[in-house]
Every structure is written in structure tokens, then in C-alpha cells.
C-alpha positions, 0 to 999 in steps of 0.5 A: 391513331394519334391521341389527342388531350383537351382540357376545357372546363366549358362542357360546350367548347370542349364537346365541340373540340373533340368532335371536330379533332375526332372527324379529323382522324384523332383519338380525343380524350376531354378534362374538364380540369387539372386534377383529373387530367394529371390523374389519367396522364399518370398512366398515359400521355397523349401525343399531344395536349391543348390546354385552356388556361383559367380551369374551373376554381384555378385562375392559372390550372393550365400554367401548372398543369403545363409544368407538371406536362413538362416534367413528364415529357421534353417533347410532348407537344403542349397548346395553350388554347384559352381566351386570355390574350395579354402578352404576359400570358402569351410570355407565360405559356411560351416560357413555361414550354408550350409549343403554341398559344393561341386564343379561342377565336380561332377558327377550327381549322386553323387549329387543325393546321396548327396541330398538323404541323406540330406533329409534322415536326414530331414525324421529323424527330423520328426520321434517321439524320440526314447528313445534309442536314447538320450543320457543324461549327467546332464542337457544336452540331445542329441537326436541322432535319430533326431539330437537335443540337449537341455540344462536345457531341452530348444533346443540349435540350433546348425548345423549339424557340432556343434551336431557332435562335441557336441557328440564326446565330450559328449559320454566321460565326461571328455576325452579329444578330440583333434582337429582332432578327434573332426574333425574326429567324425563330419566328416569335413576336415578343420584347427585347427583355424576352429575347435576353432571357431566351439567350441567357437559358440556351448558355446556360444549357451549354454551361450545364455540359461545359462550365468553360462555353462562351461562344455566345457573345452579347454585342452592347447595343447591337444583339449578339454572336456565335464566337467560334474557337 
């Protein structure tokens, strides 16, 4: 049974998480705040976290507890799930690692859906990699099935955003992408500064492995392209 953390510091909205996410088929554990979920997740990590933002006395609880989740696990599947919807907080959260954002006025099973698919794609982690699935440009692989991508055959840690950039340019060496295709294609809505600051971490997650890699080429005014050598 797949385990399920929700950190709400509301009594009410957290009860009416939990039971639905419990009828649903999860094990469904609730915090009410930062401390005491760092406390239990010492011990044990759910198989997936949803986190409100402001907790209790902390404005941003949700954005430090998210750092400390992501120090503990790359994978772990972390939602923001709160009622502040500035794009600056939906920024925030993505940059910060979270898988998903979304505001309270959700529907329950809309979010359901949202957790469905999350480990969906963490089942496909998990599976042995299908041949038909890599796609290899020199030294650089993308496993499509199970969403990894390696370097000179080592594995580049990148989000689920930085893989889906990563392909749309490496589908086409050479093509340039603007920024909203490369937006389009990893299915993100946010501004070209953002889409910069994406691009600027995948290279240097290649450079970390490879100080000589500058496959990544930035076109001035039009977006950029995988330079194959």
C-alpha cells in the first residue's frame, strides 16, 4: 500500500485529505507542521509528500520543509498543495523540486488524478529499460521509458522539467527551440527568465560530470540547440 504525507496545519482540511486519500486505497499519515513532519520523516519517508505552504507560525514552513524532503530523497514525489497562487510562489515550488503545484480549489479528484499519475511515472522508473525507448545522440542517452538521461554513460540528475527540455532539444541536433517550445514540450507555463535559469542548471549538471560539455548552444534572440560533436 502506497504511503501518503500531508502536511496541513488546518485540522479540518487535513482530516478531509486523508480520508478521501484513504478510501482511495493509501496509508495516509497528517502533520500539522514542519517540525514534526522532519521528526517522522527521519525514521521513514512516505511514498509521496503533499505539502501546504504557510504552516502554522512559518510563512514558507512548506518551501523548508520541501529543501530538507529533497535533501532526503531526488525522487520522492513532493506536492505543493496550498492557497497561495502568485506565480512567484508557483516558481518557488517548482524551482525548489516539487513535482506539482496546485491551489486548494481543486477538486478531490482532480488531485487524486494528479497523485495517480505521479506514481504512474514512478512505477516506470522501476521497470527494466526497454531498448526502444533510449534515444542515443554521441555520448549522451535518454531513457524515455524510465526518464533518465546519462552522460559519457554516467546519470545526470535532472527534474522532471530539465529531462523534458533536455529532449525537445535532443530529438533534433541542431534545430533551434525557442523558449516556448522548450516550454511547450516539458509542459510548463512560466517566463522566459525561468526557462533561462532551467537551461543554465541542466549545463551545469553535465559540466559537474564533464568540465569540456557545450552541446547546449544559446541562439540570441531565437532560444537554443543540442550541438552534436
Amino acid at each position: 500500500m502506497k504511503k501518503i504525507a500531508i502536511i496541513e496545519d488546518e485540522p479540518a482540511i487535513r482530516e478531509n485529505y486523508i480520508e478521501m486519500l484513504s478510501l482511495q486505497g493509501y496509508q495516509v499519515s497528517g502533520f500539522a507542521d514542519r517540525v514534526s513532519a522532519e521528526a517522522a520523516f527521519k525514521n521513514a519517508l512516505p511514498d509521496l509528500a503533499i505539502v501546504d505552504i504557510g504552516l502554522g507560525h512559518e510563512i514558507d514552513g512548506g518551501f523548508l520543509l520541501c529543501q530538507t524532503l529533497r535533501s532526503l530523497s531526488k525522487t520522492l514525489p513532493i506536492i505543493f498543495l496550498t492557497a497561495r497562487d502568485s506565480e512567484i510562489d508557483t516558481v518557488c515550488g517548482l524551482r525548489m523540486g516539487a513535482d506539482d503545484y496546485l491551489t486548494k480549489d481543486i477538486s478531490l479528484a482532480h488531485l487524486a488524478a494528479r497523485i495517480g499519475a505521479l506514481f504512474r511515472r514512478m512505477e516506470a522508473l522501476e521497470q527494466p529499460a526497454d531498448a526502444n525507448a533510449l534515444i542515443t545522440r554521441g555520448q549522451l542517452t535518454l531513457d524515455t521509458q524510465r526518464m533518465q538521461v546519462f552522460w559519457q554513460q554516467q546519470l545526470v540528475d535532472l527534474t522532471v522539467t530539465e529531462f523534458w527540455m533536455l529532449h525537445s532539444l535532443a530529438q533534433r541536433p541542431g534545430h533551434v527551440k525557442s523558449r516556448n517550445e522548450l516550454m511547450s514540450d516539458a509542459k510548463i507555463y512560466v517566463d522566459d527568465s525561468t526557462i533561462t535559469s532551467h537551461v543554465k542548471r541542466i549545463r551545469k549538471k553535465f559540466i559537474a560530470l564533464d568540465s569540456t560539455f557545450d552541446c547546449i548552444d544559446t541562439v540570441y534572440g531565437m532560444g537554443y540547440r543540442w550541438e552534436q560533436h
